[in-house]
Steps between C-alpha positions, in 0.01 A plus 500: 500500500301751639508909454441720662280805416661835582244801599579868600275698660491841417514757793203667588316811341476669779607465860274585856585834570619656211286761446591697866844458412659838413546464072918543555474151701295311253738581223785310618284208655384527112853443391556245737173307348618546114858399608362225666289348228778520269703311699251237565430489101859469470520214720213344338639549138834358649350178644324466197763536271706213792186260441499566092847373536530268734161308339690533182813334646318258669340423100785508385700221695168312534498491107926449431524232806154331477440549178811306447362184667325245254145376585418125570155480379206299676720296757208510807190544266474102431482440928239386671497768763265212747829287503796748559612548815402794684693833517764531778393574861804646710508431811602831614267792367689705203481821311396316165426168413837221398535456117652206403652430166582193233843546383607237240873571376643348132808544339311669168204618572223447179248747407302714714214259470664196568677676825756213502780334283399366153489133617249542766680394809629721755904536677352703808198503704486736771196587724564863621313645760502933634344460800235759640713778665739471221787490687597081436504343196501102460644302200426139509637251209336218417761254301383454170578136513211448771274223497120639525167469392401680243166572454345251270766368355645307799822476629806692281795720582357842626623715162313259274215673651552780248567267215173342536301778614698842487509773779157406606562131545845598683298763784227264543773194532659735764253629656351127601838376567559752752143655628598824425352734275712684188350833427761575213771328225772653428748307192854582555753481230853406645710606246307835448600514885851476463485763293443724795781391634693740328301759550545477834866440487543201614335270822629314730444142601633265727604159378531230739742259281743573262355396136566572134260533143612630242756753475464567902648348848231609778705481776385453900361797604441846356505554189363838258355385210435702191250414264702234286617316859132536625355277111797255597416500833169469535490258181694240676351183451758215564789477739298642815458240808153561526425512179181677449453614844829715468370650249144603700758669724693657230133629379429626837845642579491727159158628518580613877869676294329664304262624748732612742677665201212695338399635847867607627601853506756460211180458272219701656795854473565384122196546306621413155608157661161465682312560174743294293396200757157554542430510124754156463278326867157615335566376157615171660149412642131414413235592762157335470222771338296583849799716567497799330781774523314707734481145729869471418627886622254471842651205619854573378442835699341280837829312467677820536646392843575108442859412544730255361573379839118446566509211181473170651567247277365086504451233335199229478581193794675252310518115636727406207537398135442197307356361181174468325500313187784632288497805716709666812261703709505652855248398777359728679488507940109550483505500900791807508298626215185565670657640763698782273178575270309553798732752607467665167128472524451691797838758396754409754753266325767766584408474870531147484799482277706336788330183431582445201893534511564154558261389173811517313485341147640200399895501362414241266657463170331525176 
């Protein structure tokens, strides 16, 4: 982020005409010029003292928020640059260019330079996309249960991409199953999530049928979830109609929760609460290591005036689910599906989110 410089310029030695001015008029001008200067030193001392402090608050959250955030080392450095897709081109003209992230979800997440769950397969994948003006924000799921290619080792499930390749294989097997270029990773740990549920005290969801796991009855409609209702619910695995695809929208629906939550009033005017949850979301998450704190705080501060109305949420096209050797997978619409990534390649998915509210996903059970 840029500073900038503050000058003073001093008054003048002398002024035009002083010298045929009578000596009992040029001592108060005089005054007036020494009063002057010290109050324009004053001022100066005073902004600089406001810059001192606000640079040093600005170090200081950049270090105890993004300093927080565990590195993912190398994930882009292995990709031929020749074969990714090129960077978004919005349609309308913006203020900055769209940054579009890799968000891969697990229940545990491993070490910071695995980025994932020990096991090497992933319970989330999420494309998320800012666009340019910074004033929508996309969030596409891709089941993890899809049938793709992945790059040279044919066709799989899309999260045995990591298992056979890591992070890298997993952008690159996104990138060409979509056309549309990943400029960042980001390895979210569920369960360190929840945790921030608390924090915040409580979310909110809405639950479309009544179900039970565990200790807990979800019933139809809304329910507030702490953070031990938010592990049960969001661990459901069994006992949901669409199986996996219920839980893609439980995914969806608690990431937007805790959103709305962390940006609400109740939050922002408690700042013990707002620390408490920042610390808990940062230490939750891995970020890929071409985006340094400084990276972090300048586009947490152009997101300044994103709402959580402005979050559209999707999912991949899906034509339906079957079996591949021993295996249930998903199939993906590849038709719909070039139709949505193209909207997300030239930054107006939200503009065309009408089209996509009949690509409802399959209730089919496990």
């Amino acid at each position: 982020m840029s500073r900038d410089d503050v000058g003073l310029d001093s008054p003048p030695d002398e002024v035009a005409g002083a010298d045929e001015a009578p000596a009992e008029r040029r001592r108060p001008a005089s005054r007036r010029r020494r009063v002057l200067r010290r109050a324009l030193v004053a001022v100066g001392v005073l902004a600089l003292v406001l810059a001192l402090l606000v640079g040093g608050g600005l170090w200081f959250l950049t270090d105890r928020y993004g300093g927080n955030i565990d590195r993912v080392a190398d994930v882009f450095s292995d990709l031929d640059e020749d074969a990714r897709p090129a960077p978004a081109t919005p349609a309308e003209a913006a203020s900055a260019q769209p940054v579009t992230f890799l968000l891969v979800g697990s229940d545990s997440r491993g070490t910071a330079d695995e980025g994932i769950a020990e096991g090497g397969r992933s319970d989330a994948i999420m494309i998320a996309r800012f666009s340019g003006d910074r004033q929508h924000a996309q969030l596409v799921s891709i089941p993890r249960d899809s049938w793709v290619d992945v790059p040279g080792y044919g066709t799989n499930k899309i999260n045995a991409a990591y298992a056979f390749g890591g992070p890298t294989l997993l952008v690159q097997t996104v990138e060409q199953l979509t056309g549309v270029r990943i400029d960042h990773y980001v390895a979210i740990d569920f369960e360190g999530i929840v945790q921030v549920t608390d924090d915040l005290g409580g979310v909110d969801v809405v639950v479309a049928e009544t179900t039970s796991n565990g200790p807990y009855t979800f019933p139809a409609g809304v329910n507030h979830l702490d953070g031990d209702r938010a592990r049960w619910y969001l661990g459901q695995r069994y006992g949901l109609e669409g199986g996996d695809f219920d839980r893609v929208r439980r995914q969806q629906q608690f990431i937007e929760a805790v959103f709305t939550q962390l940006f609400s009033s109740g939050t922002l005017s408690d700042p013990g609460r707002l620390d408490a949850a920042l610390l808990a979301v940062t230490s939750a998450v891995a970020v890929d290591d071409t985006l340094g704190n400084g990276d972090l705080l300048s586009l947490a501060y152009s997101l300044r005036d994103l709402r959580p109305e402005a979050v559209d949420s999707f999912t991949a096209p899906v034509l339906g689910t079957g079996t591949e050797g021993s295996a249930s997978v998903v199939y993906l619409d590849e038709v719909t599906g070039d139709r949505m990534w193209g909207y997300l390649r030239n930054d107006s998915l939200s503009q065309n989110a009408a089209e996509f509210d009949a690509e409802a996903l399959p209730d089919v059970p496990r």
